[in-house]
C-alpha positions, 0 to 999 in steps of 0.5 A: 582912597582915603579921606584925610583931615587937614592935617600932616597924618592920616585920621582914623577914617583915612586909615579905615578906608585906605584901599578903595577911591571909590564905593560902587564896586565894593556895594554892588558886591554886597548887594548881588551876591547875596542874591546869586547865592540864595538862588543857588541854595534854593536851587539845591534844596527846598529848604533856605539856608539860613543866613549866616551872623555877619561878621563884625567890622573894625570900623564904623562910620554913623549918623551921617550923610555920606556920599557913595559916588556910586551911579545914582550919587546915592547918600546914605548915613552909614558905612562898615569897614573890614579890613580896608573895604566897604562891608556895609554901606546904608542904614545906621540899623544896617551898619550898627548889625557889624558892630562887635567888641573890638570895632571903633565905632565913630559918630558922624553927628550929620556930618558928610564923608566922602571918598577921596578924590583922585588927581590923576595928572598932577607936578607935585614937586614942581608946585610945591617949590613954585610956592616955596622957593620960586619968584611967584607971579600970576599969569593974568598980571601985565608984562610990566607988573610980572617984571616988577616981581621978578625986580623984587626977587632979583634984590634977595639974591646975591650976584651970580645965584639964580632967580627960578620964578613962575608963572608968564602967559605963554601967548606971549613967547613971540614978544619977549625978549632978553633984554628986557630981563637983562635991565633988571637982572644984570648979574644973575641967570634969570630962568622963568617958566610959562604956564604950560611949563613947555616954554622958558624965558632967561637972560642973557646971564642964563644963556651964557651959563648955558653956553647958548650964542647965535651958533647955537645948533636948535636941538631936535624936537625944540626952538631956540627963538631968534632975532631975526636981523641978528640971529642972537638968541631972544632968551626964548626957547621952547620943549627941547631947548629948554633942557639946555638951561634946565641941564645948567641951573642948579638942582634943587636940595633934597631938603628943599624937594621933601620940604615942597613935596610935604606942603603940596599934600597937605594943600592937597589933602585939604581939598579932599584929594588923597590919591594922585598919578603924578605926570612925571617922576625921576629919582629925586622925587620918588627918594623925597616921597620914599622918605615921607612915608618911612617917617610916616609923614606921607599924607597920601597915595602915590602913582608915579609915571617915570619920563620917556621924553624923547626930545629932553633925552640924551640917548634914544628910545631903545636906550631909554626903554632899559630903565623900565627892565628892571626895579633898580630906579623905581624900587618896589611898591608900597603901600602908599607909593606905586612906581609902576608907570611910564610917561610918553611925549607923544608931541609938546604945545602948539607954540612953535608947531611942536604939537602934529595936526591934521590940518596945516597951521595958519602962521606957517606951512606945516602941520608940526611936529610929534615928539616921538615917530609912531613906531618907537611909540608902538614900541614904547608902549608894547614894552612898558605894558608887557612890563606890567607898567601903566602908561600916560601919552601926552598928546595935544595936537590932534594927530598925535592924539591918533598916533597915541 
């Protein structure tokens, strides 16, 4: 894949070296079937076929210490580029052969290239507006210190609007409580995501927005936490539950998913990532990414996996399999974004036995629970491969690691 500057549009290496993330394939071609073809020219003739002037290249890197992430880590100080595929890599005398009239040729000056790096699992979107628009505190910071930002938040915020904000440690799920968010919030939903993004903590403005009480049906495949002399919700719930505040608390704006989903590539590109899969999608993403790249502001490459969660569905696996039939959410494939991906749940976290495991939990007799029974999951992924699509399993617990 390519290599981008820190800047919002790709350079002229990134353009050059758009197709390929990494550089082994394309030089144990140029290194192999030179040799398989002179063998079957000296088989067919005694006289050795000359060999033919090499074709000039559109690109040239030289002068400098480039690393190939082939076998041996090889670094080598130049490669040749033809239409979007390494022609050439080695020596500067090797490379310089490709050089003709019309190829731009680029002096390295000892400097180090690379080929991109590829995240394979990655929320875009989701840390782009945890960095824009969420209240921010760290994981490692005590209970009291995380309440005080989530405090300071509260002040920026008229009555009634939402306060989203990131991130607690979710060993701590079982000692929260509402109330405690209740003091320094009163009047506004407080919503505050763990650092698995498998659990949320609100208060009680939350819960009532959400239309959550102590008869609150727990939804299949989540938890809603309770008092246990009460049986009022703590404003702790966990996987599916979750989806009963995601569902009331308001969407992001476009303006706002675009505008995140630009900074987290350019955060990215500046650590050498140019590609990512992301670890799920729905429309509103893919319409912010579709648009950076009509503008040509979209700084990277772009596998997008669409959700098949069964526990955060509103319809079951049969129903849900439908919107992979056809193009009509997805839309076609691009240069820069493939939408061609499917995202399996095949359980959640280990809080709460939402992960199965071959052996019981300590804390309870149960060996937890998946997400999705083996044979809608054998289903799911028989149809989304027959479909051309490629597929991600979440998969924690070690039985649903077997399952998947």
């Amino acid at each position: 894949m390519s290599l981008r500057q820190r800047t919002s549009r790709p350079t002229a290496f990134s353009k050059a070296c758009s197709v390929l993330h990494g550089m082994i394939r394309p030089r144990l071609r140029l290194a192999l079937l030179p040799l398989a073809a002179s063998v079957l020219s000296g088989a067919a003739s005694a006289q050795p076929r000359q060999p033919e002037p090499a074709a000039f290249a559109d690109t040239v890197f030289v002068n400098g210490r480039i690393f190939t992430a082939d076998t041996f880590s090889s670094i080598v100080e130049a490669v040749a580029i033809d239409d979007g595929r390494f022609v050439t890599v080695g020596s500067n005398e090797a490379v310089r052969r490709r050089v003709g009239p019309k190829t731009t040729v680029y002096d390295l000056k000892g400097g180090m290239a690379m080929p991109g790096i590829t995240d394979m699992h990655v929320h875009p979107v989701r840390g782009g507006l945890a960095e824009l628009t969420y209240c921010k505190f760290s994981d490692q910071l005590e209970l009291t210190r995380a309440l005080d930002a989530v405090r300071k938040c509260v002040k920026d915020k008229k009555p009634g609007e939402w306060v989203e904000g990131a991130q607690w440690d979710t060993g701590l799920a079982l000692s929260l409580d509402k109330a405690a968010l209740d003091q320094i919030a009163p009047k506004n939903p407080v919503y505050l995501h763990d650092n698995t993004n498998h659990v949320i903590w609100v208060n009680s403005a939350a819960l009532a927005a959400a239309g959550i009480d102590k008869s609150t049906p727990e939804p299949a495949g989540g938890r809603i936490l309770r008092d246990p002399k009460t049986g009022e919700p703590t404003g702790v719930l966990m996987e599916s539950a979750m989806a009963l505040v995601f569902n009331a608390k308001p969407k992001p704006r476009n303006g706002d998913i675009e505008r995140a989903a630009a900074w987290i590539f350019r955060k990215l590109n500046a650590y050498g990532v140019t590609s990512i899969q992301t670890g799920q999608a729905d429309a509103a993403d893919l319409a912010a990414f579709r648009k950076l790249e009509a503008e040509g502001r979209l700084t990277i490459r772009l596998k997008t996996n669409w959700d098949f969660n069964t526990p955060l569905a509103p319809v079951g696996p049969e129903k849900m399999l439908e919107r992979f039939d056809t193009r009509a959410e997805r839309g076609p494939v691009t240069d820069l974004i493939n939408p061609d991906g499917g995202k399996i749940y095949a359980d959640g976290i280990p809080i709460g036995a939402a992960s199965p495991y071959l052996e019981p939990y300590a804390f309870a007799h149960t060996f937890g629970r998946p997400a999705i029974d083996q044979a809608s999951l054998n289903t799911a992924v028989m149809q989304m491969d027959g479909l051309g699509l490629s597929i991600m399993i979440h998969a924690m617990g070690d039985a649903a690691v077997r399952m998947s």
